[in-house]
C-alpha positions as CSV (number, residue, x, y, z in Angstrom):
1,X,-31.9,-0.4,4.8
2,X,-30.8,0.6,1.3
3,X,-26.9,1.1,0.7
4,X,-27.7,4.6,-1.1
5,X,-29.0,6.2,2.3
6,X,-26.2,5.1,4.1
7,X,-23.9,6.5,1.7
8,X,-25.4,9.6,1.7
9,X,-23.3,12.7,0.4
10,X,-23.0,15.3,3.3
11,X,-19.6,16.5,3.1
12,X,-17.7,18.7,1.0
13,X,-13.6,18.8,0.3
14,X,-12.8,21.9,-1.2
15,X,-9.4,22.2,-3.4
16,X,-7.7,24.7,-4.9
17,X,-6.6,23.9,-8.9
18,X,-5.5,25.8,-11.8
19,X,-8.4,27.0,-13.8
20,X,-7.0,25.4,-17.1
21,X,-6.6,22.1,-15.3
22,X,-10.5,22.7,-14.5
23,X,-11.6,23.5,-17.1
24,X,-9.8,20.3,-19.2
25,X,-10.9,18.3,-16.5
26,X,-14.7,19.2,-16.5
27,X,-14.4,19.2,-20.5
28,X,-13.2,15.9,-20.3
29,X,-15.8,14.5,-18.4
30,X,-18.7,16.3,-20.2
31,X,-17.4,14.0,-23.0
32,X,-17.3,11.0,-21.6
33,X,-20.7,11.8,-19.8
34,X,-19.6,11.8,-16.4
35,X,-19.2,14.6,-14.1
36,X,-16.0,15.9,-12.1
37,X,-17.7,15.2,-8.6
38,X,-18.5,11.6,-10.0
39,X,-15.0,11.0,-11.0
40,X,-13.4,12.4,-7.7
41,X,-15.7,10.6,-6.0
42,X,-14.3,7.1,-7.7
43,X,-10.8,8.4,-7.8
44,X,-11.2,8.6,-3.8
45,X,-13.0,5.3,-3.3
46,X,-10.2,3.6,-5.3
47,X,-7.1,5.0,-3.7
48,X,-8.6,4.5,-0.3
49,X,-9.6,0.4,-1.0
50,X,-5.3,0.4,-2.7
51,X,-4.2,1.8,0.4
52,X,-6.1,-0.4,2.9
53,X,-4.9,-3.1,0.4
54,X,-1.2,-2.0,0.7
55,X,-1.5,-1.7,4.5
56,X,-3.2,-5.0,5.4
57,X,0.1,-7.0,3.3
């Protein structure tokens, strides 16, 4: 079976920023032709595979 489908996105996690913040942030990424979701998304992944990392020492 495909690794996309199994990976499917069906969950949200709402949070609550400044709208300055937001609005840099989502600039930001418009520049480096990314989006915010895409970026959270590997900000997430990452911290998660550190932490396991950290843990399993």
């Amino acid at each position: 079976m495909d690794k996309k489908k199994n990976k499917k996105k069906n969950s949200q996690l709402i949070i609550r920023i400044n709208d300055q913040e937001r609005a840099d942030f989502i600039h930001l990424c418009e520049e480096l032709d990314t989006t915010a979701a895409r970026e959270i998304r590997r900000f997430i992944k990452e911290f998660t595979e550190e932490q396991k990392a950290k843990s399993s020492d």
